[in-house]
N, C-alpha and C positions, 0 to 999 in steps of 0.2 A: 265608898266614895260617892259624891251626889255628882251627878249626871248634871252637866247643866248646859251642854249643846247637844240637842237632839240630832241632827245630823252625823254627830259621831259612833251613833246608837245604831241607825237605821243607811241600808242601803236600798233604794227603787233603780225599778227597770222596766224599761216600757217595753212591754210583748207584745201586746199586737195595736196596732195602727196601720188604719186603710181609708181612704177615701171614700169608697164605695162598700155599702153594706152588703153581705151576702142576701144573695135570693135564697136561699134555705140551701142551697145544690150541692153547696162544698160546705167541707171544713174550712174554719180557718185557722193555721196552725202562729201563736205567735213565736218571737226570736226566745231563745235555750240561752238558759245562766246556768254557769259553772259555780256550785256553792261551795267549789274546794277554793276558789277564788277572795271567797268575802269570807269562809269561816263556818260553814254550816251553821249557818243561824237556824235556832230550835222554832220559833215562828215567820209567819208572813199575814198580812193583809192581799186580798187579791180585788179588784176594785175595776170597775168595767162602767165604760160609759157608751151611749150611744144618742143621735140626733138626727134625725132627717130635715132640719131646718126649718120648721114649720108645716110642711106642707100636710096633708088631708090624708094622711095613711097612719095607724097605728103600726107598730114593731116592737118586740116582744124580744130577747136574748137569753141566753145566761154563759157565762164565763166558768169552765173547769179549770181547775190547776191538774196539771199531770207531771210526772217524774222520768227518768231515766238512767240507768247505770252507765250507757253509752252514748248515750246524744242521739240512736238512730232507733231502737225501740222504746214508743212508749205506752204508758198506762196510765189512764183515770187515777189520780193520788187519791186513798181512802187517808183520812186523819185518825188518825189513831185515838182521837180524845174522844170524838162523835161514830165513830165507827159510820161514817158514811163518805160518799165519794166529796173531796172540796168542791163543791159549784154553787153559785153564785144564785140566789131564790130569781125567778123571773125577774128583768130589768125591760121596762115598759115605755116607751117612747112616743109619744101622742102628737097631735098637732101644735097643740098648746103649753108642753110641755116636755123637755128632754129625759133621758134615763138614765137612772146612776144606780149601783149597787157593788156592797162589802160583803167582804165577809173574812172574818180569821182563823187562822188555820194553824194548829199544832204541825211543824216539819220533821217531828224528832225522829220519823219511821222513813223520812222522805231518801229517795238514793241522788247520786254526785250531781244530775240536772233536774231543771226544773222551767217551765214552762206555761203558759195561757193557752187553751183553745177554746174557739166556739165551736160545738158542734152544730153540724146542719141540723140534728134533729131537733135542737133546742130555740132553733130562728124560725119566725112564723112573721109573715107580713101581710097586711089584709092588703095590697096593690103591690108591681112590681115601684123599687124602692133604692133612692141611693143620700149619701149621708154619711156621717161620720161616725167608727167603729172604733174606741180605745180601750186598751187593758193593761194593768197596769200594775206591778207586784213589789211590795215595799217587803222589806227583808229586814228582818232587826231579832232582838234579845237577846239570849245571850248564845257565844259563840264556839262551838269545839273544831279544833285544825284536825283533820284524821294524821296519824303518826305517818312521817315522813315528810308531811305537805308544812311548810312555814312559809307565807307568799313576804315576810321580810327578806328573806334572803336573795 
């Protein structure tokens, strides 16, 4: 059958959103999706923005995706296609110009949640710095309900 409203295909979710950028010092953890919820979708998009407004500081980010069995341990998600951890190449934010970066990511090894963080060790700013920090995880292809879970019911 031809697909022909993308919205039916794909579910997003906004994980992290903060008015203020980290100084490097913390993490920042964003909000956990239940994919027994939407279906276990076998991919995602993970998409991270940042902006300081203009102002005279460079800032640098990157966005991990991480996973969980429980909702309260997690771990760095490795993709199973690339055999490396999902995070997002450097996302660069300059006076002049805002910072955007993608990336997509095979979920088929991923477990029940899923999640954005930045870590501190991946935020670098050349002044202390505040501004706008988005991430953002679009969820789509195709779908398997693990046996027992039907979210019609």
């Amino acid at each position: 059958m031809l697909e022909r409203n993308i919205g039916e295909g794909i579910n997003e979710s906004l994980s992290i959103c903060t008015s203020t950028a980290p100084d490097g010092t913390l993490d920042i953890a964003g909000a956990s999706f239940d994919r027994y919820s939407t279906g276990l979708e076998h991919s995602c998009v993970i998409a991270g923005a940042i902006s300081l407004g203009g102002t005279a500081k460079t800032t640098q980010t990157k966005f991990t995706l991480q996973d969980s069995a429980d909702n309260s341990t997690w771990a760095d998600y490795t993709d199973p296609f690339t055999n490396a951890v999902a995070k997002t190449a450097a996302i660069v934010d300059t006076a002049t110009a805002a910072g955007y970066g993608r990336l997509a990511v095979n979920l088929s090894n991923a477990r029940r949640y899923i999640r954005l963080l930045c870590h501190q060790a991946d935020f670098t700013v050349t002044a202390s710095s505040t501004g706008q920090l988005t991430g953002l995880i679009i969820r789509g292809g195709g779908t398997n309900y693990p046996v027992g879970v039907n979210p019609a019911q």
